[in-house]
Every structure is written in C-alpha cells, then in structure tokens.
Phi, psi and omega in degrees: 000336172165154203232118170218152150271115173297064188247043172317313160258095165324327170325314184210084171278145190219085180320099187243116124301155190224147182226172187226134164216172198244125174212122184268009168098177010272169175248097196253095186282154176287109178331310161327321196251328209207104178292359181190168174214097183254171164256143170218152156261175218288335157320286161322321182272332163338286196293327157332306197292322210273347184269353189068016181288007200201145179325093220303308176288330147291331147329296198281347165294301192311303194259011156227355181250279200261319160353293195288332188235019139336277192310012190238008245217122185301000000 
C-alpha cells in the first residue's frame, strides 16, 4: 500500500511498508509476535492518535498509508 522512511530520530531510522490483505478468519496472531490485538474504527484510531496513544511511526503510516485507502476496504 505504500512504502516511507521514518527517520525522525537518526538513532532509529526505519524503512515502513503497509501492506493490505483480504481475510476470511478466523485470525489467530501469534502469540510470541503480538501481545494484543484490537479492532478500531477510523474515528478511534484519530482520536488515539490525537491523544498521543500510538507510536510517532504508526502516526506518520497512518497519514500517509492508510487514513486515505481504509474507505476502499469491505
């Protein structure tokens, strides 16, 4: 879906792809890899951001990845 480098902090530069997929369940993240799993709408995920709830690099995916093609999404 769309490809940027995060490099607000030279420390920790980051190469971020967003990728889309279509899936029909059931969806079992691995525990190993993923301490939570939520659903949010798009309203939710906003006010997150505006709330400082999320990571400055899911910020900057988000307003350059995913916000704008979310609506294409069943």
């Amino acid at each position: 879906m769309g490809r940027h480098l995060f490099d607000e902090d030279s420390l920790d530069p980051e190469l971020v792809d967003s990728w889309g997929t279509l899936h029909s369940g059931p969806f079992v993240p691995d525990p190993e890899e993923v301490e939570d799993v939520g659903w949010f709408t798009l309203e939710e995920v906003d006010s997150l951001l505006l709330r400082g709830l999320a990571t400055p690099h899911f910020a900057l995916q988000w307003d350059l990845d995913l916000r704008s093609r979310t609506s294409c999404l069943p």
